[in-house]
C-alpha angles and dihedrals in degrees: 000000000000123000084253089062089054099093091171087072081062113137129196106201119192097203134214101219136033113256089217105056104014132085106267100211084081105129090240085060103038091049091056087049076070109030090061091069094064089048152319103329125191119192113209108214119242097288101221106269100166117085110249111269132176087208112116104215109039105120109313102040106228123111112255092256093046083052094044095049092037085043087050092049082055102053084042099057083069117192113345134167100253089223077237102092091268136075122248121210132169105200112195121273144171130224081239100130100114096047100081094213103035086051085063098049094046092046084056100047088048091048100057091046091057098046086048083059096048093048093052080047085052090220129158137185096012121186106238121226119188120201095164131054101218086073092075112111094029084048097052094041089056097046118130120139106016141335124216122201110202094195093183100145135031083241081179083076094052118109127257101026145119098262098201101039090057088046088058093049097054083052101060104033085057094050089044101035115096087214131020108193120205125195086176110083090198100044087044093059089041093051112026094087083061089051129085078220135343141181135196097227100169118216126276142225137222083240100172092046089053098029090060095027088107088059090075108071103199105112117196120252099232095067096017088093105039116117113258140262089070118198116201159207138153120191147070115329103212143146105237095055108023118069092216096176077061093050093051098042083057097044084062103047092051098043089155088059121088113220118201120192120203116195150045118301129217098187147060102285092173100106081052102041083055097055101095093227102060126091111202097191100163139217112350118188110258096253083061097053104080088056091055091051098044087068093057117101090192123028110202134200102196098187129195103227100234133105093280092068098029080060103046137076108201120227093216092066090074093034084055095042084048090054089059086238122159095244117209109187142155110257117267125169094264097052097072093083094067104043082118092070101015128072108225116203131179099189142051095244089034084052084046097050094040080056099057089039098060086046084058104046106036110126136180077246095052090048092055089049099055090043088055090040083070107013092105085048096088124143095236085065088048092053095045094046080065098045090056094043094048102043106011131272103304089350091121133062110262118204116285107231 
């Protein structure tokens, strides 16, 4: 029998993001591009936690109508194979979180959509992994294996929610889960006494795909062109994560440099699009972005200081370090652990002059330090760290090659 055969490894993953639309180096995707190896995996796409709004710039950055007809694409794809090992389905839900018995109504909709997929996937016993939050009821009901908390953000802090509800849901999904994984080391220590069982597992990287990502020598045409030295970021723009007066504060004090942005935006980027220094080039799919990065000569991390960052560990610190990139970044908890290949600046003009040092300083032999800094971080290891700790150190079938 192959591990494909073994429908006992099967996961369920409510995600927290859609597979569509969102950036797919998100851990909940990156971990079912593994775990469907071990068997038939279905990612749920991200069920609609924010109240509706007609408000443009609230998390996510689309207007109400732009999320409800890209929401609806999504529904309407129905079932399809991701091209990544797993299936992707949106079942239809409603922002209803915060009305008790339309809550209800909408848990058990959702519910019955999820268990018709799993019988046309003909799959039993899945293990059940939660992302988001507003799967908690549908998620515990349907436990059966095993459940499996991700409890990567404080998603309390996001814009636009219920704040208690949601609350309410972490909660319970950490009393009720058989394993609550961290990536964050404080909120771990803050939260495992609330958990049956919980790990910091710390996030991973595509190493190989960044790492190499210099041997391929295409570069792509919309920063092909652009004057050199780069500095650079891909990733969500919003407001609740980037400090934007501090980009622009160091925009102006390195006018010779080029910054290129790589990513959606939620918010106003006007005052930025008209400095003649700054690139806006947009959202980029995931495979692309290595070779936009590879083209950076800084990598910067411009945090807001507030519970959101001081909560997250983001994924783009290891994919820049694997790039070998110099990193300049405002200081967050999870940081710490890489001062040693990473410049930290509090300031606009702290944040300018750790620019132009790492300019300065970067060295064949400091490149090599930041990619083995993260080289054992892969995301097969990762994968591999939750497998033992959910069934037992080989106590699960790994993929027949």
């Amino acid at each position: 029998m192959t591990a494909k055969d073994n429908k006992a490894m099967s996961f369920i993953c409510f995600g927290g993001g859609d597979w569509w639309y969102h950036n797919r180096g998100h851990i909940d995707m990156q971990l079912m591009r593994r775990f469907a190896r071990m068997g038939t995996t279905l990612y749920v796409n991200s069920i609609v936690m924010q109240k509706p709004s007609l408000k443009r710039n609230i998390g996510g950055g689309k207007s109400f109508t732009h999320k409800l007809i890209r929401k609806t694409k999504s529904i309407l794809r129905g079932l399809r194979e991701s091209g990544a090992g797993f299936w992707v389905y949106s079942p239809i839900s409603l922002p209803a979180h915060h009305i008790t018995w339309l809550k209800l109504v909408n848990d058990t909709v959702v519910q019955h959509q999820v268990l018709t997929v799993m019988r046309k996937l003909k799959m039993r016993n899945p293990a059940i992994w939660v992302a988001s939050p507003a799967a908690c009821n549908v998620a515990i009901k349907m436990k059966n294996r095993k459940l499996i908390y991700q409890r990567t953000d404080q998603l309390e802090e996001y814009p636009n929610i219920d704040v208690e509800v949601i609350r309410r849901y972490d909660l319970a999904l950490k009393a009720n889960a058989d394993l609550t994984i961290f990536v964050n080391e404080r909120l771990y220590e803050q939260e495992h006494s609330q958990c049956k069982k919980a790990i910091y597992l710390d996030h991973g990287v595509d190493f190989d795909v960044f790492a190499t990502a210099e041997n391929n020598k295409e570069i792509p045409s919309d920063i092909r062109d652009i004057d050199r030295p780069i500095v650079g970021f891909f990733g969500g723009i919003d407001d609740h994560t980037s400090d934007i007066d501090l980009v622009k504060k160091v925009i102006d004090l390195l006018p010779e440099m080029s910054f290129v942005f790589i990513g959606n935006s939620s918010i106003d980027c006007g005052e930025l699009l008209s400095k003649k220094n700054v690139r806006m080039l947009g959202q980029k799919p995931y495979e692309q972005i290595p070779h936009y990065g590879k083209c950076f000569n800084v990598a910067i991390m411009p945090w807001r200081q507030n519970r959101w960052i001081e909560a997250c560990n983001p994924i783009k610190l290891k994919e820049y370090l694997a790039l070998g990139k110099p990193v300049v970044s405002t200081p967050f908890t999870e940081l710490q652990k890489y001062r040693d290949v990473v410049y930290q600046a509090d300031t606009p003009e702290e944040f300018a002059k750790c620019i132009e040092k790492a300019l300065a300083e970067n060295s064949p032999e400091r490149i090599a330090a930041r990619r083995k800094k993260v080289e054992t971080s892969t995301w097969d290891n990762k994968a591999e760290l939750v497998l033992d700790e959910l069934f037992g150190k080989g106590g699960y079938q790994r993929e027949v090659s």
